[in-house]
N, C-alpha and C positions, 0 to 999 in steps of 0.2 A: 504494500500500500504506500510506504514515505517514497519508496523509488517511482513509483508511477505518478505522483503527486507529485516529484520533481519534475519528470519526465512531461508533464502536460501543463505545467508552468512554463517550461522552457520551450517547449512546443507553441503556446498560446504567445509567447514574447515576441518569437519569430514569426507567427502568423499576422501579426497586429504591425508588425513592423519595430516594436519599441527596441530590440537587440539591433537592428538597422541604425535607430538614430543613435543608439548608445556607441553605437563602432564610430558613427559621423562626429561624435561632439569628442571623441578620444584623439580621432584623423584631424579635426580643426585646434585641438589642444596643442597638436605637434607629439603625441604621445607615442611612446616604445610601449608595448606590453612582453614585459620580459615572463615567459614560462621555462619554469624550474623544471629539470628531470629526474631521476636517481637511476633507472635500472632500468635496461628495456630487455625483457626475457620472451624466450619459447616459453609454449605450454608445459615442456619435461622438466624445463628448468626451472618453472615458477614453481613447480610441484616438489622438488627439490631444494628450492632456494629456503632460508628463515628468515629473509626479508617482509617486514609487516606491508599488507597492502595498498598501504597509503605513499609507497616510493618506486610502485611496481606497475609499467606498463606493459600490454603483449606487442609483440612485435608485429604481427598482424595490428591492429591498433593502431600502434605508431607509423605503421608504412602509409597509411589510410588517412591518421591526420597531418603526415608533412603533405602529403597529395594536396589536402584540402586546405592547408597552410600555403603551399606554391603557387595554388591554383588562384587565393581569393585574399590574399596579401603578402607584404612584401619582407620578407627572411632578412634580417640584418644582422652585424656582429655587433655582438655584446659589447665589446673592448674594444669599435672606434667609432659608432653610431652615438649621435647623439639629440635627443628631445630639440625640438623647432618651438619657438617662442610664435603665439599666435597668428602673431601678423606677418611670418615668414613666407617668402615666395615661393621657396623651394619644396613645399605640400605635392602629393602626391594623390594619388587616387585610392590609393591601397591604404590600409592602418599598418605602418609595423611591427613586425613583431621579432624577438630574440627569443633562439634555442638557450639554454644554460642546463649544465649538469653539475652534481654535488657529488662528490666522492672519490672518479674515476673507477668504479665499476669496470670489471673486465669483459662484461656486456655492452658497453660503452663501444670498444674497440670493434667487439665477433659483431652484436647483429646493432646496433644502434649508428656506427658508421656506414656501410654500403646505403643506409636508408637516407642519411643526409648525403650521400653521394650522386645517390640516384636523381634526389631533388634538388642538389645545387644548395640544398641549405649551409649556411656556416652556422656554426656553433659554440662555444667556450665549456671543458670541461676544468671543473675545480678540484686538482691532486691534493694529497697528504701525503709527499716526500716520505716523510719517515716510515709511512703506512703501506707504500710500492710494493703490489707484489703478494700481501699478504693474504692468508684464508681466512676466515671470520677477523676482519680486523676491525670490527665495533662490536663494544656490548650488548647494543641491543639485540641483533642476531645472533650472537651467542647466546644470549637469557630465553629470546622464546625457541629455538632450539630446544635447550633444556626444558622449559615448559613446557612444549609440547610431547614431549616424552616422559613429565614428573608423571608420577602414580595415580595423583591427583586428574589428572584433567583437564585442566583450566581449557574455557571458551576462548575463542578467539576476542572478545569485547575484555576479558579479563584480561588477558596475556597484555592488548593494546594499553590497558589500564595501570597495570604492573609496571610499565617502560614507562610511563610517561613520569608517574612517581616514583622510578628512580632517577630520571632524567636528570634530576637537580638535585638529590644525593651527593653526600661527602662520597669520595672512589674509594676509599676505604672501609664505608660501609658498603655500598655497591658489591665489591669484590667479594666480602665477607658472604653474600645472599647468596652471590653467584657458587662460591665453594659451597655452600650449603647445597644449594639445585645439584650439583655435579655428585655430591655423595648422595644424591635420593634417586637421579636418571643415569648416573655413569656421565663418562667427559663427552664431549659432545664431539662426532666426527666431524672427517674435511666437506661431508655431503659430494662426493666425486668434487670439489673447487669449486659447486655449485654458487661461493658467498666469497669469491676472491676478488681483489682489487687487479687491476693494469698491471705488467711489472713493466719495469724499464723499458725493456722493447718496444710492448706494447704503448707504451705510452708517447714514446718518441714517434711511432708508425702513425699516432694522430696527429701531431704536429706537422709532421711532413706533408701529411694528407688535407692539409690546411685547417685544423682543429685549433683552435687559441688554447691551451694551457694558462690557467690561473691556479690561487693558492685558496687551499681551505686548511689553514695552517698547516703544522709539520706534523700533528699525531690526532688529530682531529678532538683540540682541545674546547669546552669554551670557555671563549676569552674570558667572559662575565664572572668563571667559578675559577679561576685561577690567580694567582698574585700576579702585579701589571708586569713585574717583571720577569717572570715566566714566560706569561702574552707575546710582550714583547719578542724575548728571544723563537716563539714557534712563528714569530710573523717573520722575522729577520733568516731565519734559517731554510724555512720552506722556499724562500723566494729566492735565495742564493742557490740552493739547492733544484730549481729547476730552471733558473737562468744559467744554470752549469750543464744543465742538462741538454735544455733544447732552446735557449735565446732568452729574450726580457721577456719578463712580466709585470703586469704594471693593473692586475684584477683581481681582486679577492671575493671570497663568498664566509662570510662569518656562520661557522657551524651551530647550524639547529637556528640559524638567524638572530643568536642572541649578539646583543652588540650595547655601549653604555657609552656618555662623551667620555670616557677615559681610554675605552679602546679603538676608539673611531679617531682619537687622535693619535691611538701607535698606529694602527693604519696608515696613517696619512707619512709619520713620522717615518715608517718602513719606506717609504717609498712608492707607493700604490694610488692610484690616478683616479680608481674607480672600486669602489666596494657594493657585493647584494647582499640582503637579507630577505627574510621569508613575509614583510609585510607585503597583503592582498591592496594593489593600490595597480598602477600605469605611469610609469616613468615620465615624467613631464619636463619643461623646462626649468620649473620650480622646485625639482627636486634635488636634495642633498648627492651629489655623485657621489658621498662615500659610506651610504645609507639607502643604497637604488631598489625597490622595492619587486618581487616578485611573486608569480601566480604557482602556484604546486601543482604538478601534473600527475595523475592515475587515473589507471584505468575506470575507475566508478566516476569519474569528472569525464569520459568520455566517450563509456558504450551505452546505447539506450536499452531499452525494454526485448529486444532484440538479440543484446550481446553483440551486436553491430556498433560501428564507430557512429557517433551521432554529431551532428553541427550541431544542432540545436543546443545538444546538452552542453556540448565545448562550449559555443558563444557565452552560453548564459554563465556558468561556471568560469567560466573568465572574461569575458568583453564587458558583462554586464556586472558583473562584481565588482569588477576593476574601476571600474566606473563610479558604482555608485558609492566604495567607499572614499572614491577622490571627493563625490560632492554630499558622501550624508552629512558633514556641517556643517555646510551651504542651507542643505535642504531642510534641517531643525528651524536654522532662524530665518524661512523663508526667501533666503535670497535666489532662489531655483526653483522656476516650475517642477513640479512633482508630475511624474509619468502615472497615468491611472494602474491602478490595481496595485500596488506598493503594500493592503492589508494583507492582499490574498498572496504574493510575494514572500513575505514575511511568513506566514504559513508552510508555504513550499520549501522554504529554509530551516522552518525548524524541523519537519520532516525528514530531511536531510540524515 
């Protein structure tokens, strides 16, 4: 029922035209809407993978929305595009948009490049140097891992629940639950690499292949839970460390998008021109470049009722989001016509 209730919200948006004007006033903004990726999998692999579904596309999927991204606007790079102030000439007919990935995933590489090849997309993926290479190299796919093989059970609404409250855990307590899981399921396998990052090779083969490398720090720390001068040195090292690699880098993506003015100023002080976080917004000319706001991409943001790639669901889930959280406090204190249906909107959201 919530997914059908999405699905005929975002149907009725695009039928009414109102995802039309919302793409138009984003185009006349000078707006990027930068989408966020993590992992683009086969169906053996996602069955495999302990990645939670909220950073996981199919690859059929994604073949289907760069199609429909090439087709009906215009693909730009992250790391030299930038936001057009209103009254700029140089507008276009298309709204743009930027590919970005988090982690470097060695899915990234097998099936997520040939797909940006085929469409001419450019993209930016954000490494953790120190992380190159490795199999489960975050805890969160180690924990549900293990949870899904504790004795217990746990649902998948659980398990998502468990990660997020340890998210912002001391790692020392962290660690401590995780030995505990490991003595109730046993240590947790490689999954055949099913949860491995790029290693070197691979990760140079996207550079080559005209892929932007940027940093998501050096061990995929966040900045916010660590002392600045820690911060610091994974900002300094990741970035030396893949400018040794394969060229400058001058992009960062603050992990889990946590980000504070103390670290947005090692940012800067590191050397980096342009920083994203996970705010739901559209890149404007008014916005902070080292603070650039973006849309999170999975599959339930983009198959409809169908199990098919859906526009409508895509648009709405991000053109019209994007949107409307550029002007909800425009729209509190009246300064912006309100689009009709916004109650029944609101409904379809908490649905959701």
């Amino acid at each position: 029922m919530r997914r059908w209730m999405l699905m005929a919200w975002a149907t009725l948006l695009k039928c009414t035209g109102a995802l039309w004007w919302a793409k138009r006033q984003l185009r006349l903004q000078g707006s990027i809407v930068v989408l966020m990726f993590h992992r683009v999998l086969r169906k053996t692999e996602n069955e495999q993978a302990s990645s939670l579904e909220g950073i996981v596309v199919g690859d059929d999927t994604f073949d289907q929305l760069s199609a429909y991204v090439a087709n009906n606007f215009q693909a730009v790079d992250a790391g030299t595009a930038l936001p057009w102030m209103s009254t700029s000439p140089l507008q276009t007919q298309r709204l743009r948009v930027s590919y970005t990935f988090d982690d470097g995933w060695r899915d990234n590489h097998s099936n997520a490049l040939p797909i940006l090849r085929k469409y001419a997309i450019p993209a930016t993926v954000f490494v953790c140097p120190g992380l190159v290479g490795e199999n489960f190299p975050f805890w969160p796919e180690r924990m549900v891992s293990l949870l899904r093989r504790n004795p217990a059970k746990p649902r998948t609404l659980e398990i998502e629940a468990a990660i997020e409250r340890w998210k912002h855990q001391p790692e020392a307590d962290r660690n401590q639950f995780l030995e505990q899981l490991e003595q109730q399921a046993g240590r947790a396998g490689s999954n055949e690499n099913a949860d491995q990052l790029c290693d070197w090779r691979e990760t140079k083969e996207l550079a080559q292949a005209g892929i932007r490398l940027g940093s998501h720090t050096q061990n995929h720390e966040l900045l916010t839970m660590i002392p600045l001068v820690k911060a610091e040195s994974e900002l300094r090292q990741s970035k030396a460390a893949i400018e040794k690699a394969v060229g400058l880098c001058t992009v960062f993506a603050y992990p889990n998008g946590d980000w504070s003015p103390e670290t947005r100023q090692l940012v800067a002080e590191a050397g980096f021109d342009r920083a994203f976080t996970t705010q739901i917004r559209a890149w404007t000319g008014g916005s902070d470049p080292l603070t650039i706001p973006r849309v999170n991409i999975y599959d339930g943001k983009l198959r409809g009722l169908s199990g098919k790639f859906s526009p409508a669901l895509f648009e709405y889930t991000v053109f019209w989001r994007a949107w409307r959280a550029m002007t909800n406090q425009s729209m509190k204190t009246g300064q912006v016509a309100m689009t009709p249906g916004i109650s029944a909107e609101r409904s379809a959201e908490r649905a959701q």
